[in-house]
FIVEX-12575 format. One record per residue: residue in one letter; x, y, z of N, C-alpha, C in turn. Coordinates in steps of 0.05 Angstrom, whole numbers, padded with zeros to 5 digits, always signed. Each point is the difference from the previous one (the first is absolute). Example, Ala and Ser with C-alpha at 12.3 -4.5 7.8 and 13.67 -1.06 7.14 Angstrom:
2
A+00264-00114+00156-00018+00024+00000+00018+00024+00000S-00007+00021-00014+00016+00024+00001-00015+00022+00014
//
This chain:
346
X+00017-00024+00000-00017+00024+00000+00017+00025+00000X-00004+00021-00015+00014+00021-00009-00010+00022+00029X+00026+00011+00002-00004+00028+00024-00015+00020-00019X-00022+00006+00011-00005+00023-00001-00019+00018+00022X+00006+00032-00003-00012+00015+00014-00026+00016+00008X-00013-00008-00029-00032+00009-00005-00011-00020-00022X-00019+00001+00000-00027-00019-00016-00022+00012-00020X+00019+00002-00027-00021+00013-00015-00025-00008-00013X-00014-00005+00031-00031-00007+00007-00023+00021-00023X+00014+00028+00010-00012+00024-00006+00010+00008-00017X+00030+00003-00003+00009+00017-00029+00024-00009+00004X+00020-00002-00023+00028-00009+00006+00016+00033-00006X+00026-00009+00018+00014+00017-00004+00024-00003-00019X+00004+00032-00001+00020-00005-00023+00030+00007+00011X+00017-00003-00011+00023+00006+00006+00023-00007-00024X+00024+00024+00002+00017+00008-00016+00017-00025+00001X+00005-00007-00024+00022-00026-00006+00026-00006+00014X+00009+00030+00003+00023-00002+00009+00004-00008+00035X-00031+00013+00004+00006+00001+00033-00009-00034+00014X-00009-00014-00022-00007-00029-00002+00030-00018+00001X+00020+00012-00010+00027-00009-00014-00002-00005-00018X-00022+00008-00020+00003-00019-00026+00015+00025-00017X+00004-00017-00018+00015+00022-00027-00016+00003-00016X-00007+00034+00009-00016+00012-00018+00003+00007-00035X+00019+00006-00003+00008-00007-00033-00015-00019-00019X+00017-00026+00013-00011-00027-00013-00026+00002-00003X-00013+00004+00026-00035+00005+00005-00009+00013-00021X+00003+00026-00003-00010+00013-00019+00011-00002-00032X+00011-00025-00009+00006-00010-00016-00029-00002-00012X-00018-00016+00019-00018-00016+00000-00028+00026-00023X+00007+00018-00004-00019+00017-00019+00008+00013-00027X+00026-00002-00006+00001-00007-00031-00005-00029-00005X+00011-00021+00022-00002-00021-00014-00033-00009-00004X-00010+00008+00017-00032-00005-00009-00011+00010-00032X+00005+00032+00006-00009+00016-00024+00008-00013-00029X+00027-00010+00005+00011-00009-00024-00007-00037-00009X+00001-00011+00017-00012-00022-00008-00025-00013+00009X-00013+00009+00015-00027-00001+00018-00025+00011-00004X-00010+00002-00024-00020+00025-00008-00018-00007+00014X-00004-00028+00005-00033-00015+00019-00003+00000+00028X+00027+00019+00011+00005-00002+00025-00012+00022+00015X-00019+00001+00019-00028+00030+00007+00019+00002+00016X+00001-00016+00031+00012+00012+00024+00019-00020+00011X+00020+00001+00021+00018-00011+00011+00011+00017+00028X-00003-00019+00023+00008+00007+00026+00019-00023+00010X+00027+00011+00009+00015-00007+00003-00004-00004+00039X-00004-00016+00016+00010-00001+00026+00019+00002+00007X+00018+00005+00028+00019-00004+00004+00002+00005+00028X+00011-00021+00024-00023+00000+00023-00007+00011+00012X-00023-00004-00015-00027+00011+00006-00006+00030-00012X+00010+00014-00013+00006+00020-00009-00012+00003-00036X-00013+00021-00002-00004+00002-00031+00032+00008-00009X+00018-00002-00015+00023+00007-00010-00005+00011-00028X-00017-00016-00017-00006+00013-00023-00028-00003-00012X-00009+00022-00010-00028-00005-00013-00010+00011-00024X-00003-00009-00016-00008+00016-00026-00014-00012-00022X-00029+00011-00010-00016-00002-00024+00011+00010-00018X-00020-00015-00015+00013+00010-00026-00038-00012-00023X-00002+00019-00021-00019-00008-00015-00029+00006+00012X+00008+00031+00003-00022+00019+00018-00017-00016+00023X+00011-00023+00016+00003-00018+00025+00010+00020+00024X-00019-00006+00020+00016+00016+00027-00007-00027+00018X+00010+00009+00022-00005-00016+00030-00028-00013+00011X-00017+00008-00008-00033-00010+00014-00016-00008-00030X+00015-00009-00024-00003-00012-00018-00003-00032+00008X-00013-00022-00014-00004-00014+00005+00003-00011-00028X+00010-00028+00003+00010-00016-00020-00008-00033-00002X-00004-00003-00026-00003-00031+00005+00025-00016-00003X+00008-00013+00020+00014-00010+00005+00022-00024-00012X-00023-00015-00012-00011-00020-00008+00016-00038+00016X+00014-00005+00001+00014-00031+00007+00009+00013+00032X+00011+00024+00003+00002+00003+00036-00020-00001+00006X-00023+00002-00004-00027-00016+00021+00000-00022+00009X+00019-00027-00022+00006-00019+00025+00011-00012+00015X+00010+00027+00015+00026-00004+00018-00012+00018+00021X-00027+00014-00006-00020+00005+00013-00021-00023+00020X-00008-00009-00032-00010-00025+00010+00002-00025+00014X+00032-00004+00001+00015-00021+00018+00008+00009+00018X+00006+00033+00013-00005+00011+00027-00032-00014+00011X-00026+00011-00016-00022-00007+00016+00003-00031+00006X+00002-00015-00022-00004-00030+00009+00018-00009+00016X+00013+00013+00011+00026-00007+00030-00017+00020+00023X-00015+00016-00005-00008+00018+00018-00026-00021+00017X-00014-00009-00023-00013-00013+00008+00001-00032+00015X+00025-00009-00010+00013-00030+00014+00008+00008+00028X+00008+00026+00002+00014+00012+00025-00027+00003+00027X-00031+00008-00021-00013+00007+00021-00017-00025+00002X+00005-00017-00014-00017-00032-00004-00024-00002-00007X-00001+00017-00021-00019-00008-00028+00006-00017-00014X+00028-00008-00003+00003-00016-00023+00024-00022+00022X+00001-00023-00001+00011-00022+00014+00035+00011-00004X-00005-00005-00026+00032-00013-00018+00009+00006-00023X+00023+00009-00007+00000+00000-00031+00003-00032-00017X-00007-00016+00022-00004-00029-00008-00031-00001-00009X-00016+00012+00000-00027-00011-00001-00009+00003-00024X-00015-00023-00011-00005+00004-00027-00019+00016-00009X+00012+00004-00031-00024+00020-00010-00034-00008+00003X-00003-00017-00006-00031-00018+00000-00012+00011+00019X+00024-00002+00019-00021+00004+00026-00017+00020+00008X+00010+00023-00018-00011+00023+00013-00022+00008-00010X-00007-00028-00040-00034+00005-00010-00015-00022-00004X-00005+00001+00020-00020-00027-00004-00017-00011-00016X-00018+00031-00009-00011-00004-00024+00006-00013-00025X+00038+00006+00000+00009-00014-00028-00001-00024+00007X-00002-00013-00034-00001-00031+00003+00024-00002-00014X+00021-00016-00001+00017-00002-00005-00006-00026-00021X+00017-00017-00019-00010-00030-00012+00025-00013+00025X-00016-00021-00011+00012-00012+00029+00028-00017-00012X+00006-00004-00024+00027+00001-00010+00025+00011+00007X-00014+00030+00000+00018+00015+00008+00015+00012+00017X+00019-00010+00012+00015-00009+00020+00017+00028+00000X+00016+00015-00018+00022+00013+00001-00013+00033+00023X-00033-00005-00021-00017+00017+00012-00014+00003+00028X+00000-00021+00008-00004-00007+00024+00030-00001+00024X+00016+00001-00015+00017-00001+00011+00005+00033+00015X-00008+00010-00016+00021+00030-00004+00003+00021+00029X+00016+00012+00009+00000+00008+00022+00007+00030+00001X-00015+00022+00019+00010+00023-00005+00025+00012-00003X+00023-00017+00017+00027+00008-00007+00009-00009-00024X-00016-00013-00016+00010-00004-00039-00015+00030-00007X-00027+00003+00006-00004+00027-00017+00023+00031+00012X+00006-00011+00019+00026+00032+00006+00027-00013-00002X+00003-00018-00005+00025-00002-00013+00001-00007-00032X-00028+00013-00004-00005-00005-00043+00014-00033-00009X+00000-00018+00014-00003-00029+00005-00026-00019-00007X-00018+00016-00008-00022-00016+00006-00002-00016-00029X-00020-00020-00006+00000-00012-00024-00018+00017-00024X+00006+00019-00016-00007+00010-00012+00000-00007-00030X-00011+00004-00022+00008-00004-00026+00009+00021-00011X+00014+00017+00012+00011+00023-00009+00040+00008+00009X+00009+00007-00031+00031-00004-00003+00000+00027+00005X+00037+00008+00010+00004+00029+00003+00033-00010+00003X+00006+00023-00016+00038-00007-00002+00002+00030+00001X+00030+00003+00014+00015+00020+00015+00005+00024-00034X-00020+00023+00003+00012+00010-00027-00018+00007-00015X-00014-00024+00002-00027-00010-00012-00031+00012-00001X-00012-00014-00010-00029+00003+00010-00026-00020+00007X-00012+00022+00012-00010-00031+00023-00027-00007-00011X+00000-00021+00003-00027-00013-00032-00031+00000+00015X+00005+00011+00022-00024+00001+00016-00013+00012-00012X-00025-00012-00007-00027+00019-00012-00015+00027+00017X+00010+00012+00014-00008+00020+00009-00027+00020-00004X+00003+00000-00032-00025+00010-00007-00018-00021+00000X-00008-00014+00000-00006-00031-00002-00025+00009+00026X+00026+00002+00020-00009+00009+00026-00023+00011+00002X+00006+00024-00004-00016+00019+00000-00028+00005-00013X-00003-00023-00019-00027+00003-00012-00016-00023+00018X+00008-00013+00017-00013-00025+00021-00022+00014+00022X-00022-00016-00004-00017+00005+00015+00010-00003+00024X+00021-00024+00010+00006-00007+00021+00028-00008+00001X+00012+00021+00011+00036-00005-00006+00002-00025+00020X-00010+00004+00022+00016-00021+00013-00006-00025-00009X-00024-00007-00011-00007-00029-00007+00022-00004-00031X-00011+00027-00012+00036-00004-00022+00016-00010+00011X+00014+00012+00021+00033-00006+00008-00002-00034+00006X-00031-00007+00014+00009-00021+00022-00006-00026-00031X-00012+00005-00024-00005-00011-00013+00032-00006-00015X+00013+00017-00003+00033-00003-00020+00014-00009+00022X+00000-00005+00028+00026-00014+00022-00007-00029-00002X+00027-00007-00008+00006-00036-00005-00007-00004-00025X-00010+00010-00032-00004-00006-00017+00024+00003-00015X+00014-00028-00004+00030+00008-00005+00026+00021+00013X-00009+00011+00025+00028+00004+00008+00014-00010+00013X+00025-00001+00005+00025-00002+00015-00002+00003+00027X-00016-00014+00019+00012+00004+00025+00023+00005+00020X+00010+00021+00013+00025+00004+00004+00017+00015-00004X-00006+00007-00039+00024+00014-00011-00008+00029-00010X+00017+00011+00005-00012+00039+00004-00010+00001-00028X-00027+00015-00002-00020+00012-00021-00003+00022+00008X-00004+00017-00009+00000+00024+00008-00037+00006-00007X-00016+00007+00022-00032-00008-00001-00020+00020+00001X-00006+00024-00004-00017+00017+00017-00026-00007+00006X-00014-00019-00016-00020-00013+00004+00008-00014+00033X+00010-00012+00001+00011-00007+00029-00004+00019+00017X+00010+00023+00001-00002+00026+00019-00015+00007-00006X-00027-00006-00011-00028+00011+00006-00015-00020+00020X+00004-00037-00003-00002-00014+00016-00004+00001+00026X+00037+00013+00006+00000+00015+00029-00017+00025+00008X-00009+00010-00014-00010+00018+00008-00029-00015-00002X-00008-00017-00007-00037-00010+00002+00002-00017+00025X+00025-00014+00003+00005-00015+00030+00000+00019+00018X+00013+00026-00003-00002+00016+00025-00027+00000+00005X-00021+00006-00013-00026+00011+00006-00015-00016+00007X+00009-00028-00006-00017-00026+00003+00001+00006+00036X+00032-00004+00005+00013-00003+00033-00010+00029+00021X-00007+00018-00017-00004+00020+00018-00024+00008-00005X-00015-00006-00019-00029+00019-00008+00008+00034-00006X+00026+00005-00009+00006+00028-00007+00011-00009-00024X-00005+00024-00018+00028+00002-00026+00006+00001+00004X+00032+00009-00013+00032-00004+00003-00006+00035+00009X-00017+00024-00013+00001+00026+00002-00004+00002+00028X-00025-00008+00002-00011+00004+00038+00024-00012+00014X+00010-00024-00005+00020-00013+00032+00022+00019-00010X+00016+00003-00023+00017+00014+00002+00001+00041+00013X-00033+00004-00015+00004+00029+00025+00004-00008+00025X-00027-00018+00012+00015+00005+00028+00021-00021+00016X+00008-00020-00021+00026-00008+00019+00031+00009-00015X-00001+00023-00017+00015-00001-00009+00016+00024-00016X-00024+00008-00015+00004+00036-00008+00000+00019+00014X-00021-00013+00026-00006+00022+00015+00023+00015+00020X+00002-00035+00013+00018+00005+00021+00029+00015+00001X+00010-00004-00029+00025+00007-00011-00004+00033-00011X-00019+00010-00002-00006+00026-00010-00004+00005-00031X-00005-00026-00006-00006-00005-00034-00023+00020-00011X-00013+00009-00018-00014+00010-00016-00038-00024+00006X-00015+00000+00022-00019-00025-00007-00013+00001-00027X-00004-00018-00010-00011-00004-00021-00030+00001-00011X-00016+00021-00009-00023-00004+00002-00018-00031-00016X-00021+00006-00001-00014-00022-00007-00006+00011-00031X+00017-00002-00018-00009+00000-00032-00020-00018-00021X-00023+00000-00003-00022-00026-00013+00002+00004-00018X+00013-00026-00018+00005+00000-00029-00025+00003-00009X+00003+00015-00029-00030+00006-00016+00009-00014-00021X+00024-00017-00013+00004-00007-00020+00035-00021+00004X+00001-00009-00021+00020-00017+00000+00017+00005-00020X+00003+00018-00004+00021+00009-00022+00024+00002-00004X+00009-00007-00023+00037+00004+00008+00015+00029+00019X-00023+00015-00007+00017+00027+00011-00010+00001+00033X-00025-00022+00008-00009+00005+00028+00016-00014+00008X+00016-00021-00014+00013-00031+00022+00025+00003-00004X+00021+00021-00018+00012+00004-00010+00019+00023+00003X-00024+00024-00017+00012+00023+00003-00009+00022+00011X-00005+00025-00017-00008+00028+00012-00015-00002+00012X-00021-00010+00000-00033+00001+00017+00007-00023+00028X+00025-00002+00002+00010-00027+00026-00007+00022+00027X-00014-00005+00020+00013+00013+00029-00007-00015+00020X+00012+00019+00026-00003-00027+00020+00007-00028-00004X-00014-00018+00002+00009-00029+00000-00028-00009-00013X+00003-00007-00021-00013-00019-00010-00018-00025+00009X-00020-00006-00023-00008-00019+00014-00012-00022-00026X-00011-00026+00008-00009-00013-00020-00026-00003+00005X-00016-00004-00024-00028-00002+00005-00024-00015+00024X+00027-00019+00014-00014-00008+00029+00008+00029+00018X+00013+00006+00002+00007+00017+00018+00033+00005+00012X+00011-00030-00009+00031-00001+00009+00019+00028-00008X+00015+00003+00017+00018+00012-00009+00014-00010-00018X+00018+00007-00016+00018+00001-00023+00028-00014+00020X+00005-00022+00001+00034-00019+00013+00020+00013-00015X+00004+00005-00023+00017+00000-00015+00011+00015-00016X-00013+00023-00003+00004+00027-00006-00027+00019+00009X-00004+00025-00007-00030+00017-00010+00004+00016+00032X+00017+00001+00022+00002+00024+00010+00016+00031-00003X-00011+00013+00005+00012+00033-00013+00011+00010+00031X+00027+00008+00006+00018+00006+00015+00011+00025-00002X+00015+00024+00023+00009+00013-00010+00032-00016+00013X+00012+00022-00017+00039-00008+00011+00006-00003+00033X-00019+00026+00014+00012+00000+00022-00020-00025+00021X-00021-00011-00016-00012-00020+00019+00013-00030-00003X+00021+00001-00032+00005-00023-00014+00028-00007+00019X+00015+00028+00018+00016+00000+00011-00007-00009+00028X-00029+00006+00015-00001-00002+00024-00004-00028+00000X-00015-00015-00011+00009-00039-00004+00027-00010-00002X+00021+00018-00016+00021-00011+00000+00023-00002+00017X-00002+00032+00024-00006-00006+00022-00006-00013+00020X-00031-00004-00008+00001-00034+00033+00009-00009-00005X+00012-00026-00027+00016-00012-00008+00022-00001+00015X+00013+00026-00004+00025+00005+00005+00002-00002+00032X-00020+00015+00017+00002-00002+00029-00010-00031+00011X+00004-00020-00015-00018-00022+00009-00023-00009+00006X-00018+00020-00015-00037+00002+00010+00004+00017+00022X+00016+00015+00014-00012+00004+00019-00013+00029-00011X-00006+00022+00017-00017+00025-00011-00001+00010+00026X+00016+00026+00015-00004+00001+00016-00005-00009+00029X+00019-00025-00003-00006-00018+00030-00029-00017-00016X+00000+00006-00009-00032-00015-00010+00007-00026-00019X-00008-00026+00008+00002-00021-00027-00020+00001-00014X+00007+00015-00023-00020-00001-00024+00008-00029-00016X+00024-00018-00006+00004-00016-00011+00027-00017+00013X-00002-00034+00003+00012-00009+00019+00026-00003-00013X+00025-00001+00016+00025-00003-00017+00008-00020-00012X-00016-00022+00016-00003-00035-00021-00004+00011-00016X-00026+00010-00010-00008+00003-00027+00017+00017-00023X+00006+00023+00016+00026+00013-00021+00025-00021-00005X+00006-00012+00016+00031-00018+00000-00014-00021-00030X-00023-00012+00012-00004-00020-00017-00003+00014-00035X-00014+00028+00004-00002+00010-00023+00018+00010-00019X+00022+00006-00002+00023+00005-00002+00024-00020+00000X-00003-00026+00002+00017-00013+00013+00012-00021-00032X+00028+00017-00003+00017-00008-00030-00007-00031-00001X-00011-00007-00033+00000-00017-00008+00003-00007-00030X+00006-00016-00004+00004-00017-00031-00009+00023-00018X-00031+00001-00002-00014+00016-00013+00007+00029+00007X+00005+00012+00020+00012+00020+00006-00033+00015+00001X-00020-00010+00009-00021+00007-00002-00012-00011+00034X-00010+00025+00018-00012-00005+00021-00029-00007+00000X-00020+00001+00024-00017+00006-00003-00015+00022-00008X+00002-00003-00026-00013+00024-00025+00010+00022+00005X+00040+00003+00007+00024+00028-00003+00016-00014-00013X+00010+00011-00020+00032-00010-00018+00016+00009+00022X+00020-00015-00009+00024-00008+00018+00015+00010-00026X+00024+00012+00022+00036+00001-00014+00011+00017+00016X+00033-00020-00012+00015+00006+00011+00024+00007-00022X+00015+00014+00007+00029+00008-00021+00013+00014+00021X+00028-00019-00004+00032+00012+00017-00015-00002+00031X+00001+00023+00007-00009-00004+00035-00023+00021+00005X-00023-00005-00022-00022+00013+00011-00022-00028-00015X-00024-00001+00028-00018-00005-00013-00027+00007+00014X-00017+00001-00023-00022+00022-00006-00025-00019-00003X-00023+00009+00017-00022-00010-00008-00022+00020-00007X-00005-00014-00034-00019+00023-00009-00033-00007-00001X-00012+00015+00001-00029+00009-00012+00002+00008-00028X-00002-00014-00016-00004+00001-00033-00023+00004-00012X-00003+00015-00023-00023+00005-00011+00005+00008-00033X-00013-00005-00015-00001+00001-00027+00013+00037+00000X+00005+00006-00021+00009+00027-00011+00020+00015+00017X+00014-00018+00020+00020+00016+00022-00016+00002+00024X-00018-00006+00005-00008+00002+00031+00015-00019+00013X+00016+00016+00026+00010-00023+00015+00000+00017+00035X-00006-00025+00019+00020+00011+00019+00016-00011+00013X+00029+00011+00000+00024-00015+00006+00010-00005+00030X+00002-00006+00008+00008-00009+00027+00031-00009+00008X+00020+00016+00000+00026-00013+00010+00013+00009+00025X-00010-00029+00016-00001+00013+00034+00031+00000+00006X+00028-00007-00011+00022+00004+00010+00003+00027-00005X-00015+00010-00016+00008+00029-00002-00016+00021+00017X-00023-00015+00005-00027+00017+00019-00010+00025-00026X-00007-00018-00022-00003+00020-00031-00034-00015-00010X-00009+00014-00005-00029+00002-00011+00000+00014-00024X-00007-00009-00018-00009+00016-00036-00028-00004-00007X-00011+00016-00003-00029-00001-00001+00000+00008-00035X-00007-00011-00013-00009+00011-00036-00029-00009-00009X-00002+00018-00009-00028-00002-00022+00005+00007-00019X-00017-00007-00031+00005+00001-00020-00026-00006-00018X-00008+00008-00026-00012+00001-00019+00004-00029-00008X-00013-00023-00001+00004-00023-00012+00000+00003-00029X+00022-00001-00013+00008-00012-00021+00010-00025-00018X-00002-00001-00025-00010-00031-00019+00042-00001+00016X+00019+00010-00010+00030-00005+00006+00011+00001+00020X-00003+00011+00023+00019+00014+00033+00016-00006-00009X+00023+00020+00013+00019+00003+00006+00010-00020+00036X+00013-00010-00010+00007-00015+00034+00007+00015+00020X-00015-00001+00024+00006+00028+00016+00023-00005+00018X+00013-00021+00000+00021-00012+00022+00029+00018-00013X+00004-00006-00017+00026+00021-00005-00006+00030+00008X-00026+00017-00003+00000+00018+00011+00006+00003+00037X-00005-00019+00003+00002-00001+00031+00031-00008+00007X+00008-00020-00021+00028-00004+00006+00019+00015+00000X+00002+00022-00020+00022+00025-00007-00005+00017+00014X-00024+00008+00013+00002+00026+00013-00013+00001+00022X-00020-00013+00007-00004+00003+00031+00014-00021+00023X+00009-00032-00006+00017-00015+00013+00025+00013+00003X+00015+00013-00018+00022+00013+00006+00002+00024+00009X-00023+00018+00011-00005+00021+00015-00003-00010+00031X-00001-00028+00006+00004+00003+00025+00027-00008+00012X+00022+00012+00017+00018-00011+00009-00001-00016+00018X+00023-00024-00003-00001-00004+00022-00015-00038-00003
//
């Protein structure tokens, strides 16, 4: 758990790079290199402990802007489903998916499906019929999605039809899963338990209650996205479809960083961060990329078009980005590598 002297519950503070020790130079590297290769890049807040060090929009974007996020929602989402194991809603990340709909009928063949357990859908493990290579693109029907009367009976209909048990798929259908199990285990959406066990407490932005009037690429997608989404039962969106600003995308990355805690307060247990985070093969946690290079390693919140939030606790460093989802990104990790990792000494 990181020292710090105040809790930006209410508002964070800022403070000058230098008086942080960091090297301000390098730091401010960080705004040609955006301008010049980053056109999709709105805003970026740099932490540093506990400290705003740098902050800046871009693409007539300010501070109480709100963004869709899109893939850091589920690193959102696997905070709540540990929030909820922690307060014993949910047993185990052993417990199978089945269990949580009774309604579904499964064929009774189908074994891989029956098998499947929530820690395969957050470690993107689960048996899916869907390929994804590093680079790549991920063959998940997404729009597919979105025209379903009933996503979750979609999702629960494609697990075990030809996939790979075991071996990393990269799923978002999966992280909507989790989010229909949350609601099963708690009788809340992912929006409600996350205001109040989770946005709130931390000084997050709560989320109002937005009622889809339509299903459109731009409602599930794009411009017309806010708040947190939902699907035509009511679920929240697991897997992408919440809209964030930088400095709330920082106060999650944060508890992270302090071990769940918030003020003397356990908002999230440190099992659950250790276990979430914890380097493997896949280099993939419970729904955070993992990495490591030379002697730093970083756990991110990833999201289509450069959304990320970075987390590298040997440094006590937080990067909060948002970004315009675009068909190409730019990889946002070298921006973080050249100029804000080497702004901190030490």
């Amino acid at each position: 758990m990181m020292q710090c002297d105040y809790w930006p519950t209410t508002e964070w503070r800022t403070q000058d790079p230098a008086a942080l020790g960091m090297d301000a130079e390098k730091l401010y590297e960080l705004d040609p290199m955006i301008k010049a290769q980053y056109s999709n890049l709105n805003g970026i807040v740099v932490v540093h402990k506990g400290y705003i060090a740098f902050e800046q929009y871009y693409n007539c974007c300010g501070p109480n802007d709100t963004y869709h996020v899109a893939s850091v929602t589920k690193s959102i989402t696997s905070a709540l489903i540990g929030i909820a194991i922690d307060r014993g809603s949910i047993n185990s990340v052993d417990e199978k998916v089945l269990d949580f709909f009774p309604e579904y009928v499964a064929g009774a063949t189908d074994m891989q499906k029956r098998a499947a357990t929530i820690r395969q859908l957050l470690t993107m493990t689960a048996p899916f019929p869907f390929t994804w290579k590093p680079g790549g693109v991920v063959q998940e029907p997404l729009d597919r999605l979105r025209r379903q009367k009933d996503w979750v009976k979609y999702a629960l209909d494609l697990l075990g039809q030809k996939g790979r048990p075991g071996v990393f798929q990269y799923c978002t259908a999966g992280a909507h899963l989790l989010s229909a199990i949350l609601t099963c285990a708690t009788g809340r959406s992912a929006r409600e338990y996350a205001n109040e066990h989770l946005f709130g407490p931390i000084g997050m932005n709560v989320i109002p209650d937005c009622r889809m009037k339509s299903f459109g690429l731009e409602d599930v997608f794009g411009i017309n996205l806010k708040g947190w989404i939902q699907d035509p039962s009511g679920n929240s969106t697991g897997g992408w479809g919440l809209a964030l600003t930088p400095r709330d995308m920082a106060r999650f990355g944060f508890l992270y960083l302090n071990g769940g805690m918030w003020d003397d307060k356990r908002i999230v247990s440190q099992t659950w961060i250790d276990e979430s985070i914890a380097m493997n093969a896949n280099k993939y946690g419970y729904l955070w990329w993992l990495h490591e290079e030379d002697d730093v390693s970083a756990h991110l919140a990833m999201g289509d078009g450069g959304n990320a939030i970075c987390c590298i606790p040997a440094r006590d460093l937080i990067v909060a980005i948002t970004s315009t989802i675009v068909s190409k990104p730019r990889d946002i990790w070298p921006l973080i590598q050249k100029c804000v990792i080497p702004s901190v000494r030490g």
